[in-house]
BATORMAR-576456 format. One line per 3 residues: number of its first residue (from 1); for each residue x, y, z of C-alpha. Coordinates in steps of 0.02 Angstrom, whole numbers, plus 50000, padded with zeros to 5 digits. Layout:
NUM = X Y Z; ...
This chain:
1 = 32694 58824 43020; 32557 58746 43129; 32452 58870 43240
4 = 32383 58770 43396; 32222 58835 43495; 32155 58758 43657
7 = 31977 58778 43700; 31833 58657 43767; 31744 58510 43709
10 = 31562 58516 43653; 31582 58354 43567; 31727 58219 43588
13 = 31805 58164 43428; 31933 58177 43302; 31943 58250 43130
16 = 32039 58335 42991; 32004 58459 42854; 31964 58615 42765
19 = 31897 58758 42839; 31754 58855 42788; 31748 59009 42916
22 = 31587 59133 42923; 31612 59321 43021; 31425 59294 43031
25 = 31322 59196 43151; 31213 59053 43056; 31034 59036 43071
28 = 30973 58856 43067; 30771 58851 43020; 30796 58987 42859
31 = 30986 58982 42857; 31022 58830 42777; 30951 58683 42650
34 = 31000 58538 42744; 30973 58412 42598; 31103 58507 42497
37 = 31206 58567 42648; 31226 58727 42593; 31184 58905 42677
40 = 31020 58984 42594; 31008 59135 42705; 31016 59262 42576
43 = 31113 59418 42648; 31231 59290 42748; 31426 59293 42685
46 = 31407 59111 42615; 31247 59119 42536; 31242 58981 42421
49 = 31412 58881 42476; 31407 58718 42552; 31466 58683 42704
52 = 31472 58470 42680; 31624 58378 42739; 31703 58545 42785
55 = 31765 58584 42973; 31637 58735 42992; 31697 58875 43089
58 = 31576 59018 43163; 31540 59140 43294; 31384 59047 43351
61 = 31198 59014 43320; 31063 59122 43303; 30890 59099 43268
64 = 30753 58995 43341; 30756 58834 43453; 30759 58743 43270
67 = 30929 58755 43246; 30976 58591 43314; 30822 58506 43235
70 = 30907 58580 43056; 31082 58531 43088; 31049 58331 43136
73 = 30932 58324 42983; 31125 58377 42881; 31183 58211 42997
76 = 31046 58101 42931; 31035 58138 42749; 31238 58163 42737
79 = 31265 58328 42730; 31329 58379 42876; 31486 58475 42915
82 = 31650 58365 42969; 31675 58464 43115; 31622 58621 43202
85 = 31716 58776 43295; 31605 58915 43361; 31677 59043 43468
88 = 31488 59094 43566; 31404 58948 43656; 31216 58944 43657
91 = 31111 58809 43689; 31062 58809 43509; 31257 58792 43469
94 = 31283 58648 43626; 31121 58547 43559; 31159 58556 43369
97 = 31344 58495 43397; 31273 58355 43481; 31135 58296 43373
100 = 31243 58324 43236; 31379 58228 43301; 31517 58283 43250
103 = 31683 58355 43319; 31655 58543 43419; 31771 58629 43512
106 = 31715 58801 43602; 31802 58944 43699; 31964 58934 43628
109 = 32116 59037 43684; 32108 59157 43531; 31949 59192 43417
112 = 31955 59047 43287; 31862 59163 43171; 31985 59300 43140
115 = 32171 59145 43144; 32092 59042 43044; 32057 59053 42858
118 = 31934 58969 42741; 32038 58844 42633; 32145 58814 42800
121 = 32191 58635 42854; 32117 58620 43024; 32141 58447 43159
124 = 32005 58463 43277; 32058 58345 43427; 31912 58372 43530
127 = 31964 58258 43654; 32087 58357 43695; 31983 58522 43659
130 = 32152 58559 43534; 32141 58624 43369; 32277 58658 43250
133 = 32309 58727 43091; 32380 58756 42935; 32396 58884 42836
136 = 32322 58846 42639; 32463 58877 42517
């Protein structure tokens, strides 16, 4: 069975794969290595797993203005997430999506972070600001 959730665009695009879903907001300057892609905050949920090539799916950003700065360095050096689904917009969200340049959809019609699952198969047609999912087996 395929779940379908409509939300917003951040950032046009399309893209397929697994999710890796946090309860916890991420922090961008201190939260993560960006040359390994991984999350480094130490009392965060996924300390130590990485979130490269993985459709990464959050409640938001927290942290200072260097979020965005920390997320396009993952775009540069290759280790950035395939695709992004935050349920909070901040401008710290907005401008990371962005430089990061990947597929984000926002402000969907039920809270991403409680439907959908790490190890999920998520579509992120952000053109369409549709998501959809399926269920790992």
């Amino acid at each position: 069975m395929t779940l379908v959730l409509r939300g917003r665009t951040v950032v046009p695009g399309v893209v397929e794969g697994e999710a890796l879903v946090s309860h916890e907001t991420i922090s961008g300057w201190g939260g993560i290595d960006p040359a390994k892609g991984t999350i480094i905050e130490r009392r965060h949920e996924l300390y130590g797993v990485c979130f490269t090539g993985k459709i990464l799916v959050f409640p938001g950003a927290k942290g200072s203005s260097g979020w965005s700065g920390f997320f396009q360095t993952t775009r540069l050096l290759g280790t950035a997430p395939l695709g992004m689904i935050y349920t909070v917009t901040t401008t710290k969200a907005a401008l990371g999506a962005v430089v990061t340049r990947v597929p984000t959809v926002t402000d969907l019609d039920q809270d991403p972070v409680e439907v959908i699952k790490t190890g999920d198969w998520v579509r992120i047609d952000a053109d369409g600001g549709v998501v959809e999912v399926k269920e790992r087996s």
